[in-house]
C-alpha positions in Angstrom: 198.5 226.9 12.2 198.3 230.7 10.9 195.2 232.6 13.2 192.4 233.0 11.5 193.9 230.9 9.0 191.0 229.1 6.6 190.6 225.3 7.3 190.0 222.3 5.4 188.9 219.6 8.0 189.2 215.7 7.0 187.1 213.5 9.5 187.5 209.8 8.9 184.7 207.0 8.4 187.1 203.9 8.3 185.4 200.7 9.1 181.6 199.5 9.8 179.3 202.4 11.1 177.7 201.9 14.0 175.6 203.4 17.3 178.8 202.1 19.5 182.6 201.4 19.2 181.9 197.7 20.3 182.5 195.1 17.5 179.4 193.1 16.8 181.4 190.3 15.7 183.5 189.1 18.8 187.0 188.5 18.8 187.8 189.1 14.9 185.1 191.8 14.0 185.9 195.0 12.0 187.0 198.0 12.9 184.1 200.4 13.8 183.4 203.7 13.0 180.9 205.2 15.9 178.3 207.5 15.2 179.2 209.1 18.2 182.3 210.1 17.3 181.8 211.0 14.2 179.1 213.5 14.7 181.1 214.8 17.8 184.3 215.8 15.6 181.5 217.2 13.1 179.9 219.5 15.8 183.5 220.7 16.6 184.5 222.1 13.2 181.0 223.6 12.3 181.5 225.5 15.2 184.4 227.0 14.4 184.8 230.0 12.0 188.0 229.2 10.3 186.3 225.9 9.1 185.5 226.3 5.3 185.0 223.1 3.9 184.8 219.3 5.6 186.4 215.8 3.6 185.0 212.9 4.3 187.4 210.2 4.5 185.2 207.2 3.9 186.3 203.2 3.7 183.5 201.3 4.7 181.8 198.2 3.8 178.1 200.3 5.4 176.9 199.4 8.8 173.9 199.2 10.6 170.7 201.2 8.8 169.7 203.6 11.4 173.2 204.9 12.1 174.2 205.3 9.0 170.9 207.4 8.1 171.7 210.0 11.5 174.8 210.3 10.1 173.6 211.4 6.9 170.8 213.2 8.1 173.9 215.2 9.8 176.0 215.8 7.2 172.7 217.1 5.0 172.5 219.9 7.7 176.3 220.6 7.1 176.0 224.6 5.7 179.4 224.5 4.6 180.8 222.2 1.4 180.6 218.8 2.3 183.2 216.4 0.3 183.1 213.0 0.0 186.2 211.4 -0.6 186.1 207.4 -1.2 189.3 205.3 -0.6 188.9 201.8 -1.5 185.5 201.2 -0.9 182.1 203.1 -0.1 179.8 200.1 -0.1 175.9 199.9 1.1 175.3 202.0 4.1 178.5 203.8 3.9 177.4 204.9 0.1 174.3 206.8 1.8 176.6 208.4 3.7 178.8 209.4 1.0 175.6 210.6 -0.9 174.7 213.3 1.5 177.7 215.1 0.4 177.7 217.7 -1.6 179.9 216.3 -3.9 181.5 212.6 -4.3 185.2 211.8 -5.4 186.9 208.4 -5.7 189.6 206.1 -7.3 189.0 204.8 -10.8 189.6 200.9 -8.6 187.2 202.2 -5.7 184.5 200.3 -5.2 181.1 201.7 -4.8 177.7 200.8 -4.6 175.9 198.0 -3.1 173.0 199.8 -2.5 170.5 197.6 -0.9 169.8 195.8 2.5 170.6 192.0 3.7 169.9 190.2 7.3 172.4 187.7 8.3 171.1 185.0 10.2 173.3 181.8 11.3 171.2 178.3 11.2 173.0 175.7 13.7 169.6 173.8 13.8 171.0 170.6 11.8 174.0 170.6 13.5 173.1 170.3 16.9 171.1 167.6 16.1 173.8 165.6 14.4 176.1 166.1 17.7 172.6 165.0 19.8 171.4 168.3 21.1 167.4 168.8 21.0 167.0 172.4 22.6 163.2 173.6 23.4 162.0 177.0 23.5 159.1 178.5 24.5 157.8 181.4 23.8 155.1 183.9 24.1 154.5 184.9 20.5 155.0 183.8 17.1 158.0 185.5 16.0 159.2 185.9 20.0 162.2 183.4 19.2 162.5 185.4 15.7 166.0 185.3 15.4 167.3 182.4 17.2 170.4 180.5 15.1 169.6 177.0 16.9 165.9 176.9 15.6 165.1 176.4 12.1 162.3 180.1 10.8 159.7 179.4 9.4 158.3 180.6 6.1 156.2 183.3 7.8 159.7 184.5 9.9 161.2 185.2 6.8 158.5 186.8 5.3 158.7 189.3 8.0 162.0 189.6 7.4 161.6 190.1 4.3 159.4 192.7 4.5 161.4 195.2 7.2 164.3 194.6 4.6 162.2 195.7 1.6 161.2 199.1 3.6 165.0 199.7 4.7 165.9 199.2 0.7 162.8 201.7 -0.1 164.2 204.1 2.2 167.6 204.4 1.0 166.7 204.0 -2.7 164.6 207.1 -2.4 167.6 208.9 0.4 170.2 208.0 -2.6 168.0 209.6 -5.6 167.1 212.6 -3.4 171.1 213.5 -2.5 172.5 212.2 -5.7 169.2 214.0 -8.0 168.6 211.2 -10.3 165.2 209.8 -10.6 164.3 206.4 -8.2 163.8 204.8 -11.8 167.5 205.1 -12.1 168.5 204.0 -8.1 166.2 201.1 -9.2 168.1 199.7 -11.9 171.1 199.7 -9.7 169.9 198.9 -6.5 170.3 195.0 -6.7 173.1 195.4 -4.9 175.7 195.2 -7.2 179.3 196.9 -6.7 180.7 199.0 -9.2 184.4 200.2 -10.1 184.7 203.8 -9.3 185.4 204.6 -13.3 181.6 203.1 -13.5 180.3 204.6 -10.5 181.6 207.9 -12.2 179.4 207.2 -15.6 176.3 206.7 -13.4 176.1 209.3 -12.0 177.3 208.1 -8.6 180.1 210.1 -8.5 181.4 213.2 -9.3 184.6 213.2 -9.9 188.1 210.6 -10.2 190.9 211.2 -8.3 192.1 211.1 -4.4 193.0 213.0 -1.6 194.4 216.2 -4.1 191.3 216.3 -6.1 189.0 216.3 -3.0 191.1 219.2 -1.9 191.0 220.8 -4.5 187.5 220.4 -5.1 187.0 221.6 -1.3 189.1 224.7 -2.1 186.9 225.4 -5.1 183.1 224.7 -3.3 184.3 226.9 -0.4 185.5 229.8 -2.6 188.9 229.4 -1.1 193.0 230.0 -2.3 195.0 229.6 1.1 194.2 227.2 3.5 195.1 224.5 6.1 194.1 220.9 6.0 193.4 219.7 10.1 193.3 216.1 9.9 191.2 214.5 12.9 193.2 211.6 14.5 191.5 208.4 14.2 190.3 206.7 17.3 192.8 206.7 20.6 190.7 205.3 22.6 190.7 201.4 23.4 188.0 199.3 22.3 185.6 198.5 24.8 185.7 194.8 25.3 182.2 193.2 24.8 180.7 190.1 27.9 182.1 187.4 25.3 185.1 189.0 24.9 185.8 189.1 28.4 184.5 185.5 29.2 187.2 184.0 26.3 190.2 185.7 27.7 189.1 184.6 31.4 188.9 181.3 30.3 191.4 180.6 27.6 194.2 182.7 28.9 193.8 182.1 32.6 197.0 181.0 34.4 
């Protein structure tokens, strides 16, 4: 690279955002992206001079809700132009994300959007009693047990649910209209949760412009002011995924010797 030479830098958000690089699915979960390291290669290139412009490189499905807000708290502080640029999909979390940027680009067949909030919660209640296991559980509170996928909630469990869901959706309804400067009336009416073709995205306002890696660049080069540059292209992660307990436990077991 020239000295002094002006700098494009692309970090990458590929995969489910997260606090840590540990999969919360065991054995066949997604690739993560760590908050962590994201913010890390961030504080790197705002500290450098050189650095004119950041792409975002995002393919996510979304992640965890507080993550996902630091990490667009983050890039709102960003002083320099901040481009989001959307591969094949920029779903729920990962869309808030993509919002804080200054400006949005993806593929007409991106998919974008499902802005909203969900809990997952297994129920192996009926089952164990079919193969003739009763399990007890006490606890110390109501909702202490909240949770548990061998115990069947109760209509006042989900309700709480329920209701923590409803305030996560609030917040990123009104995080969405703020970055993206359309009126909550309009996050509203596309907030079910729906998914939208990133030709539709683009007629709602969601994004700003079609194209792929060329256009973000070239919308980088315009935001920053900018005619010669470099692009510096953050390596994805090296290091090896740490291994979770139950990861651990099932190779002891299964491919013991």
């Amino acid at each position: 690279m020239k000295k002094n030479a002006n700098e494009i830098v692309l970090i990458p958000i590929k995969g489910l955002i997260s606090s840590e690089l540990v999969s919360p699915i065991p054995f066949f979960g997604p690739d993560i992206a760590p908050l962590s390291y994201i913010t890390e290669k961030i504080e790197e290139a705002v500290k450098k001079e050189t650095v004119k412009a950041i792409i975002f490189e995002i393919d996510s499905p979304g992640g965890s809700p507080l993550p996902c807000k630091d990490l667009s708290k983050t890039i709102k502080k960003i002083k320099i132009p901040t481009i989001a640029w959307i591969r094949e999909y920029a779903t729920s979390g990962a869309y808030w994300v993509a919002s804080a940027c200054k400006k949005i680009v993806a593929d007409q067949l991106s998919i974008v959007g499902s802005i909203g909030a969900m809990s997952i919660r297994p129920d192996f209640s009926e089952f164990m009693k079919k193969i003739g296991i009763d399990i007890k559980t006490i606890t110390s509170g109501q909702f202490k047990g909240l949770g548990l996928p061998y115990i069947k909630s109760s209509d006042e469990e989900n309700e709480l649910i329920k209701n923590i869901l409803d305030e996560v959706q609030q917040s990123f309804i009104q995080e969405v209209a703020e970055n993206r400067k359309l009126t909550e009336e309009v996050i509203k009416e596309i907030s079910q949760g729906k998914i939208y073709s990133g030709k539709e995205a683009h007629k709602l306002g969601l994004v700003d412009h079609l194209g792929g890696k060329e256009e973000a660049i070239e919308l980088a080069k315009k935001e920053a002011n900018i005619e010669e540059y470099v692009i510096t292209d953050v390596s994805q992660i090296k290091e090896k995924k740490k291994e979770s307990l139950a990861e651990k436990l099932f190779k002891h077991f299964i491919f013991k010797e």
